[in-house]
C-alpha positions as CSV (number, residue, x, y, z in Angstrom):
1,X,16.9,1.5,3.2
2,X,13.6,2.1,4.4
3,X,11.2,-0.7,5.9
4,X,8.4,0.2,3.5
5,X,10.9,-1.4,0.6
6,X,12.1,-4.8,2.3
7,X,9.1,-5.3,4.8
8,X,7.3,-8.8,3.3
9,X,3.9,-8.3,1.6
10,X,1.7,-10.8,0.9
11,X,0.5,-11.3,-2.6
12,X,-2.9,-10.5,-1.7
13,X,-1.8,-7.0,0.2
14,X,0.4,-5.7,-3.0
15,X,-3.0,-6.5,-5.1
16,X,-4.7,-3.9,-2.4
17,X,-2.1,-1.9,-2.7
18,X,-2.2,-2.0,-6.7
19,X,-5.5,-1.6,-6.8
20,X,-5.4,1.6,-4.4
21,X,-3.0,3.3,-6.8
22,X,-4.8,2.4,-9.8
23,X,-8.4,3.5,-8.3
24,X,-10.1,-0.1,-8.5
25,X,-9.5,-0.6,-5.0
26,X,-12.4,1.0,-3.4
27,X,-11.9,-0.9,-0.2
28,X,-9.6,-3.0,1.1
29,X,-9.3,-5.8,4.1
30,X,-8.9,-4.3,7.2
31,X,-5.6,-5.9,7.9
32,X,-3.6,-5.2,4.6
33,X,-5.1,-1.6,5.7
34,X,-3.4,-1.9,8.5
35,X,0.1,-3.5,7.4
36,X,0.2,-0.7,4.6
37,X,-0.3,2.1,6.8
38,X,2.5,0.6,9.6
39,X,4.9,0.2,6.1
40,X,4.3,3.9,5.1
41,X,3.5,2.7,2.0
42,X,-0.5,4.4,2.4
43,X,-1.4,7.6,4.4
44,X,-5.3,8.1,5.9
45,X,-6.5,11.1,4.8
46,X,-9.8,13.2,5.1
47,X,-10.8,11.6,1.5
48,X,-9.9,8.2,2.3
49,X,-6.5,6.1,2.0
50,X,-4.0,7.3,-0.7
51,X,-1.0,6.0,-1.6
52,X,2.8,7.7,-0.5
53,X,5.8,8.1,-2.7
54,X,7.0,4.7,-0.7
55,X,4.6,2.7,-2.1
56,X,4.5,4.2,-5.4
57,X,8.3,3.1,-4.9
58,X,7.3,-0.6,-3.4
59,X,5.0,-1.3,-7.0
60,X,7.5,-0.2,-8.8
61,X,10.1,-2.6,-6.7
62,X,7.9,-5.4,-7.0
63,X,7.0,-5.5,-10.5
């Protein structure tokens, strides 16, 4: 299973990542940044974050 799945979030980290995927987050602490990119679960891009197919798979996990 990949880490992205199992890895612990805190509460406050699945909110920025919620909010990501629903376009309210328009920025995020720099260290749930940095957790969700190590996970997979986000990708950087040249227009900002966006979130993967893992952590489309995480919210849905975690509902």
């Amino acid at each position: 299973m990949p880490k992205g799945l199992i890895a612990p979030l805190t509460q406050a980290a699945l909110a920025s990542l919620r909010g990501l995927a629903d376009g309210s987050e328009s920025s995020m602490p720099e260290g749930h940044r940095a957790r969700l990119l190590h996970l997979a679960l986000i990708e950087s891009g040249p227009e900002g974050d966006a979130i993967t197919a893992l952590g489309r798979e995480r919210l849905v996990s975690d509902r």
